[in-house]
VEXMAR-833578 format. One record per atom (N, C-alpha, C, O): residue number from 1; y, z, x; residue in three letters; atom name. Coordinates in nm, 4 decimals. Layout:
<nodes>
NUM Y Z X ALA CA
...
</nodes>
This chain:
<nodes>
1 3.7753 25.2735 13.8148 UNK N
1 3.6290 25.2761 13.8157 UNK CA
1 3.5782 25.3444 13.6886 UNK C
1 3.6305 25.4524 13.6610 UNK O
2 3.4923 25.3009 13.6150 UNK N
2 3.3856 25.2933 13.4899 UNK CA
2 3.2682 25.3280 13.5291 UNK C
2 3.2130 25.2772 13.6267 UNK O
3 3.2141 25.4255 13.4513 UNK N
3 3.0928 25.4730 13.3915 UNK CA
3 2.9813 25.3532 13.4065 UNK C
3 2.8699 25.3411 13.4575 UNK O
4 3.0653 25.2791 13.3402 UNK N
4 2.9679 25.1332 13.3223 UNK CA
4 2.9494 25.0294 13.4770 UNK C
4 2.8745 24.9320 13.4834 UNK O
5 3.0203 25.0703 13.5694 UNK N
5 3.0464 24.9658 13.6411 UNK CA
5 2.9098 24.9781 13.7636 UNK C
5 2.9357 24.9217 13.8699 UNK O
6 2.8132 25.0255 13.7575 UNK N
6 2.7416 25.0422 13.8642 UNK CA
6 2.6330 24.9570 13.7342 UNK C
6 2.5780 24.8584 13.7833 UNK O
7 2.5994 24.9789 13.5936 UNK N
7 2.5307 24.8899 13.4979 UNK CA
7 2.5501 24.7389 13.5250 UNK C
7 2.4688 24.6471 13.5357 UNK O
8 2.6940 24.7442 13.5331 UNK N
8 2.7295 24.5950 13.4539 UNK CA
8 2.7156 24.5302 13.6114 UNK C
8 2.6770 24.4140 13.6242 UNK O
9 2.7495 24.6130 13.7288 UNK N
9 2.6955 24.4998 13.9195 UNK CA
9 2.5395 24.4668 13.9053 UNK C
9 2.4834 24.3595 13.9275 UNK O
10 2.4839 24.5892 13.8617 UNK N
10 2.3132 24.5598 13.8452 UNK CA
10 2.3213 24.4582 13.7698 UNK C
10 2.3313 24.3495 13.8267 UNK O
11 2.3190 24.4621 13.5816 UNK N
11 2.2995 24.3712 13.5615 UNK CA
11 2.3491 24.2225 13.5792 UNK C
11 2.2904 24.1237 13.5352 UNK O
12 2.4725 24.2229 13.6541 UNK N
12 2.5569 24.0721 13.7019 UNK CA
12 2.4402 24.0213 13.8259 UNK C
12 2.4106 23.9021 13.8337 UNK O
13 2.3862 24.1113 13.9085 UNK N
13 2.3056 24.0847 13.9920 UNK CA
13 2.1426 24.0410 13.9680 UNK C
13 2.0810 23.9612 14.0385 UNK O
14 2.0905 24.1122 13.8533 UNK N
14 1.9536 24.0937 13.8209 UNK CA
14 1.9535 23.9261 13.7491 UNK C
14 1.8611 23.8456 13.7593 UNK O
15 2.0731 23.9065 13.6827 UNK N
15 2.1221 23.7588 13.5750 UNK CA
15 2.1347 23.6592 13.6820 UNK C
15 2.1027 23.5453 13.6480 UNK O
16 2.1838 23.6789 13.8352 UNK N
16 2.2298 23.5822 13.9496 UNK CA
16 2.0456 23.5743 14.0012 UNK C
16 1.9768 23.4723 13.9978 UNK O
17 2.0045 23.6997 14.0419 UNK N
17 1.8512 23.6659 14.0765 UNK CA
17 1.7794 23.5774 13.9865 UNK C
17 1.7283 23.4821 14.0453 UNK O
18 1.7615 23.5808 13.8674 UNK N
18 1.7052 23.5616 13.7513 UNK CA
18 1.7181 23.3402 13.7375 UNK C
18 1.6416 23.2468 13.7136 UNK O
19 1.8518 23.3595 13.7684 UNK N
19 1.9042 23.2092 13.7698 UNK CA
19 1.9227 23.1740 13.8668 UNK C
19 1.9702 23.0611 13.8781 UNK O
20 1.8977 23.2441 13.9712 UNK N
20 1.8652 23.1719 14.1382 UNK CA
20 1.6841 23.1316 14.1574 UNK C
20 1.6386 23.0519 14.2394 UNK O
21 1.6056 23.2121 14.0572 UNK N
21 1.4533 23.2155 14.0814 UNK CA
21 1.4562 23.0640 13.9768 UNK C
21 1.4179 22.9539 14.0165 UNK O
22 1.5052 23.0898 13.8535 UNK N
22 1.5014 22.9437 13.7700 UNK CA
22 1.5164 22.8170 13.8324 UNK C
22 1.4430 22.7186 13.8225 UNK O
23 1.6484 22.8359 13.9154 UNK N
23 1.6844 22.6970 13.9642 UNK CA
23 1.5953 22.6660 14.0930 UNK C
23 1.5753 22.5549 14.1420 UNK O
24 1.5539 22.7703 14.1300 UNK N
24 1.4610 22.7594 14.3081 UNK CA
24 1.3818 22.6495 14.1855 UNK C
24 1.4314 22.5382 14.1678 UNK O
25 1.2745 22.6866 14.1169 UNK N
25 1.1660 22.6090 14.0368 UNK CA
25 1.1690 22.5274 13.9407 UNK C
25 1.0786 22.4809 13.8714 UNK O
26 1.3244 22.5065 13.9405 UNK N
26 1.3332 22.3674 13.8699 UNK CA
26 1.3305 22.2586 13.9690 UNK C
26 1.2718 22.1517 13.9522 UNK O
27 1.4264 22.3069 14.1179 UNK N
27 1.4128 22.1839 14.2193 UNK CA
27 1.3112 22.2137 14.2835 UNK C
27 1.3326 22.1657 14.3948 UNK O
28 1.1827 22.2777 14.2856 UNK N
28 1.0536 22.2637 14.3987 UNK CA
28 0.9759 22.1609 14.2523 UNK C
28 0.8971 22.0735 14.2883 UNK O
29 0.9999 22.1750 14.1062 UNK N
29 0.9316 22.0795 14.0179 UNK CA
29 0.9643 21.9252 14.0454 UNK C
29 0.9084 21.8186 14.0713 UNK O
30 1.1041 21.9873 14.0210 UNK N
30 1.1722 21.8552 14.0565 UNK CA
30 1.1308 21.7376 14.1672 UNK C
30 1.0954 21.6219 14.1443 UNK O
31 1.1492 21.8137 14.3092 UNK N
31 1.1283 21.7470 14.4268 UNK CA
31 0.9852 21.6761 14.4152 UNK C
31 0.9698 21.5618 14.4583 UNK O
32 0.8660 21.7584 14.3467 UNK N
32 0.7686 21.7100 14.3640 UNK CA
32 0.7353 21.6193 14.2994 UNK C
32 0.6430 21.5425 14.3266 UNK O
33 0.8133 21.6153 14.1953 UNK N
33 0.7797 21.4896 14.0884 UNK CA
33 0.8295 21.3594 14.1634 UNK C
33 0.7851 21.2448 14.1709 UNK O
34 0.9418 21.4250 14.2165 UNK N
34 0.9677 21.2607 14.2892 UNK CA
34 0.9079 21.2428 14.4149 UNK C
34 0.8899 21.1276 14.4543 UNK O
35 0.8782 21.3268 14.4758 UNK N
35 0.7392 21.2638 14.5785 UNK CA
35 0.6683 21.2101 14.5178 UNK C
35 0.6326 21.1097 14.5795 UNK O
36 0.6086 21.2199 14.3972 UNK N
36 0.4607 21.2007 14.3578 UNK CA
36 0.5147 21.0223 14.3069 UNK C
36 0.4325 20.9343 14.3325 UNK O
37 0.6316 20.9844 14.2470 UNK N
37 0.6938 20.9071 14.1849 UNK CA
37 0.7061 20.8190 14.3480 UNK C
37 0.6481 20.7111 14.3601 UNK O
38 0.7435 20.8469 14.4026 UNK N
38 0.8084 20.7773 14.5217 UNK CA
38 0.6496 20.6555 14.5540 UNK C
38 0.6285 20.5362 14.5322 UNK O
39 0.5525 20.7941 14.6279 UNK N
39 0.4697 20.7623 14.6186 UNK CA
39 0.3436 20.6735 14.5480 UNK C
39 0.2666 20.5988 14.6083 UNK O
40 0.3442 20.6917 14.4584 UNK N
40 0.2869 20.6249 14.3404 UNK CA
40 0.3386 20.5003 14.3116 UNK C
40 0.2715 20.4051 14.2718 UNK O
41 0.4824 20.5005 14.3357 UNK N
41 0.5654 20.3362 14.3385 UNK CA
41 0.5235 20.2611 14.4784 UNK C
41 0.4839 20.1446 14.4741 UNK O
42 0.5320 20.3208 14.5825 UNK N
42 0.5209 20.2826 14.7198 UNK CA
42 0.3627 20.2123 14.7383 UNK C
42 0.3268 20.1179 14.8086 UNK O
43 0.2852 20.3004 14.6440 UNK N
43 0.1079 20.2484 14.6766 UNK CA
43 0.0710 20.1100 14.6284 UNK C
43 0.0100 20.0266 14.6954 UNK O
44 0.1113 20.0959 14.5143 UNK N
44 0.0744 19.9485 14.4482 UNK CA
44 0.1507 19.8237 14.5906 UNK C
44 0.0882 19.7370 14.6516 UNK O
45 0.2644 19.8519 14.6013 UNK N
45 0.3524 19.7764 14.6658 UNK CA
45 0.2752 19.7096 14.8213 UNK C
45 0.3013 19.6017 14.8743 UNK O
46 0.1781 19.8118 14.8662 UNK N
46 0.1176 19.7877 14.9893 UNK CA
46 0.0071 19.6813 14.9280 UNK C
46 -0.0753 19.6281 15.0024 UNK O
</nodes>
């Protein structure tokens, strides 16, 4: 055990939050674009 090792869990943990919050809002962008796409294809069609 290291000096450093209570730094380096925080920061391994703040970098996993950080890129768990990114990816949450790339797929809620994501998803919605393709609703909106789905949709938007589906309307003309009726």
């Amino acid at each position: 055990m290291t000096a450093h090792s209570p730094q380096a869990s925080r920061g391994r943990f703040v970098n996993l939050s950080y890129t768990h919050r990114y990816l949450a809002a790339v797929a809620g962008y994501a998803f919605s674009y393709v609703m909106y796409a789905l949709e938007a294809g589906s309307a003309p069609g009726r």
